[in-house]
C-alpha positions, -999 to 999 in steps of 0.1 A, spaced: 0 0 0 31 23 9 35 29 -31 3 39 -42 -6 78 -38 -9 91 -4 -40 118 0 -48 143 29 -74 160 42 -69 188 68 -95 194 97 -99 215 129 -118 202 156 -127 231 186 -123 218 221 -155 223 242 -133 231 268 -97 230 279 -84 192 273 -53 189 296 -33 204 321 -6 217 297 -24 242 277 -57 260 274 -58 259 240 -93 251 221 -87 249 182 -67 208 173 -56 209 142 -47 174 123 -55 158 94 -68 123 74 -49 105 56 -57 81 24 -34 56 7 -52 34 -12 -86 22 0 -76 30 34 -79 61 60 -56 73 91 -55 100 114 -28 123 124 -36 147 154 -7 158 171 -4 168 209 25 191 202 23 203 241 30 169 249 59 163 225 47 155 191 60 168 165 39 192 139 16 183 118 34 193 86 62 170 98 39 140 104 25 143 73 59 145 56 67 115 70 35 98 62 44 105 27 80 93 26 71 59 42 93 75 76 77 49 103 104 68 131 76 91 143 49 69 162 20 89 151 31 86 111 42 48 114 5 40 132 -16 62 111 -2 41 79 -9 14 102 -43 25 105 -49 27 65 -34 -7 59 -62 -23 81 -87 -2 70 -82 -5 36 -80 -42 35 -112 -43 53 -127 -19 24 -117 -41 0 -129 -73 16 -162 -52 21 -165 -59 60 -163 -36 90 -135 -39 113 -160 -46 143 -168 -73 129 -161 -113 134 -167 -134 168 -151 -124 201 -145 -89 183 -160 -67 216 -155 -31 224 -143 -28 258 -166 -5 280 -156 34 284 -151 60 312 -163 93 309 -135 119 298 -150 150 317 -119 183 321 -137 210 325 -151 201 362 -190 209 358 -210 193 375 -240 195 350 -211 167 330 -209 146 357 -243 145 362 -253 140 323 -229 113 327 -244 98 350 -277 96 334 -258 80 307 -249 50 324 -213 59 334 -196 47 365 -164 52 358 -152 99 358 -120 105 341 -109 140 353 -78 163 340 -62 174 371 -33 196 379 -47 228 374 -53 241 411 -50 209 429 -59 229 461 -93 236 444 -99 203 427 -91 184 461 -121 204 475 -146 199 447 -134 163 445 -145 158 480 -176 169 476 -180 151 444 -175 119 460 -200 122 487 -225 133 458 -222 103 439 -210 76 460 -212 50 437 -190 63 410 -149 58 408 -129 83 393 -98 82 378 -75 113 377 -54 121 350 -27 149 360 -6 153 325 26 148 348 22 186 354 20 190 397 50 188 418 55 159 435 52 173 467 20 196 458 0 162 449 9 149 481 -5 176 496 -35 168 471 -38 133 487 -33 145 523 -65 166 522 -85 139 505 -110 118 533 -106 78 536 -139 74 518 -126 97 487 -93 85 485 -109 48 483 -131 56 454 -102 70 429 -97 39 409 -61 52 392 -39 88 391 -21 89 361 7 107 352 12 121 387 42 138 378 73 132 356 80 95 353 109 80 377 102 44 384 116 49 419 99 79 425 66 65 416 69 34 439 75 55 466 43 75 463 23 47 455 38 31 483 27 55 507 -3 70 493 -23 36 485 -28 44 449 -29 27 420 -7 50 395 -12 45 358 14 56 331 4 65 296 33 76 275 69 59 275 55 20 280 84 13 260 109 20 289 85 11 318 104 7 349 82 0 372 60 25 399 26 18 380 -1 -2 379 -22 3 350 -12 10 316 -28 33 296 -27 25 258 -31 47 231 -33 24 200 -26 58 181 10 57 198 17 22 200 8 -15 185 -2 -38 205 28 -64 205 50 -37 229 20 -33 254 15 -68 259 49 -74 264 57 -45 294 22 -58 307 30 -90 307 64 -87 322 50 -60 352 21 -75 358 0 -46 350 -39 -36 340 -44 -27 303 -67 2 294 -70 14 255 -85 50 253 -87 71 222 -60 96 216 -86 126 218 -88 127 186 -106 128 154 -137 104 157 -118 86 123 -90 78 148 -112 75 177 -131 41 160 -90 33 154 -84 32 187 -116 12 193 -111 -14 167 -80 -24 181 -90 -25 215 -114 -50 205 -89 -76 193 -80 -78 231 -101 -95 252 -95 -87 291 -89 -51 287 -101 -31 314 -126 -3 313 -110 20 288 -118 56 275 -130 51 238 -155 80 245 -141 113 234 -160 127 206 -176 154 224 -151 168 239 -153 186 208 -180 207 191 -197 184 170 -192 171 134 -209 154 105 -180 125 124 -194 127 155 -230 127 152 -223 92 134 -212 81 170 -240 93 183 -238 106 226 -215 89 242 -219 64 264 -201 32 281 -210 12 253 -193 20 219 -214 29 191 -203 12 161 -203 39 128 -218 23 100 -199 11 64 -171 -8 60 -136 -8 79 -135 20 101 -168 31 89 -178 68 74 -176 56 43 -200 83 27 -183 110 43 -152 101 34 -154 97 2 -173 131 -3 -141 152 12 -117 170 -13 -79 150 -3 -48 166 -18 -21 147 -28 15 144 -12 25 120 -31 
């Protein structure tokens, strides 16, 4: 597939609200790709250390598979387009199963909490780091709100060690028994990490740099748009760790990517496949429907959007 034509399509998604820890920012640009019968999606996270999108999609085109993003994105397109061609959706076949979702709520309204809620949810995934003096109060109210939920608090590595400390330290025995996970604490150092898990009780959970795991989590978070599946199997395997896939908050195209390959995996925890409206909402989205736990599964063939796809005007690259 790597020598036929490769096609883009730039988008723009707008952030309902700020999406992590690192930056306020609202407007994610990225882009499609199309080699062949197949589709990809490139949406950097330059604020976490992606590079550009121009660069992503240069080495898209020149078949460069040293960037993650670029090597999974044609990743993406290969299985999609062999799907296409075969005329079958990528959900399908037996013991092909979404795993369940969390709710991905950063903005800390309690109007989201409660819509989610109503949704069926029982499992909050909140961006933390911002004020952690603030979120520690809310949280504790939160949790005496609605008991029955657990929560799972993402920090982006941004707080000081000692600050989240002082985060957990204000936190009652009946909150601090209802976080299921805090992930990315702070900046990865396996000893570090032990240490705090070791003395706050926590369950910490690492998303990026599974490929030099050293130990101090957990749970792994994988983001197929990052990673195949071979390397996180492996580090889980040896370190005994929980597998969660979530989406990479992305374009819904790469959003039913992430998805797909989650359901190749049977025993996959509770993941966070549920991100398309984060953003305001697209012709994408809408074919996703509201989220919920349970994945809704676009219709049309591979990853789906087939009409919609084929109705966009791609530019060349190659």
């Amino acid at each position: 597939m790597e020598s036929e034509p490769v096609y883009a399509w730039h988008y723009e998604l707008h952030g309902r609200a700020g999406l992590n820890a690192r930056s306020a920012r609202r407007d994610f640009p990225g882009a499609l790709i199309r080699i062949g019968s197949g589709f990809g999606c490139l949406h950097p996270w330059t604020e976490l250390g992606d590079p550009p999108l121009p660069a992503l999609l240069a080495a898209v085109a020149a078949g460069d598979d040293s960037e993650p993003l670029a090597k999974r994105a044609r990743a993406c397109a290969r299985r999609d387009g062999r799907a296409r061609e075969a005329g079958t959706s990528l959900f399908a076949g037996d013991g092909v199963e979404v795993p369940r979702s969390h709710a991905t709520v950063p903005d800390w309204n309690p109007e989201h909490i409660e819509q989610a809620v109503d949704r069926g949810f029982d499992r909050i995934k909140l961006k933390c780091g911002a004020d952690l003096r603030e979120e520690g109060r809310t949280f504790r109210a939160w949790v005496t709100r609605w008991p029955a939920l657990r929560w799972r608090l993402d920090c982006n590595g941004v707080p000081r060690r000692e600050a989240l400390q002082e985060f957990v330290g204000s936190l009652t025995a009946e909150a601090m028994a209802r976080i299921d996970f805090v992930e990315d604490p702070f900046d990865y150092e396996a000893g570090t990490w032990e240490a705090f898990a070791r003395d706050s009780g926590l369950r910490l959970a690492i998303d990026r740099g599974a490929e030099t795991f050293a130990g101090g989590a957990a749970v792994l978070v994988w983001k197929p748009a990052l990673l195949e599946s071979a390397a996180v199997e492996a580090v889980a395997a040896g370190h005994d760790l929980e597998v969660v896939a979530t989406s990479y908050m992305d374009h819904p195209l790469g959003q039913c990517f992430a998805a797909a390959e989650a359901a190749r995996h049977p025993g996959l925890g509770v993941g966070g496949l549920q991100t398309h409206e984060l953003f305001e909402p697209t012709a994408f989205s809408e074919s996703l429907g509201p989220a919920g736990p349970a994945f809704r599964i676009p219709p049309g063939t591979g990853l789906g959007f087939d009409r919609i796809l084929e109705g966009l005007p791609w530019k060349r690259l190659t």
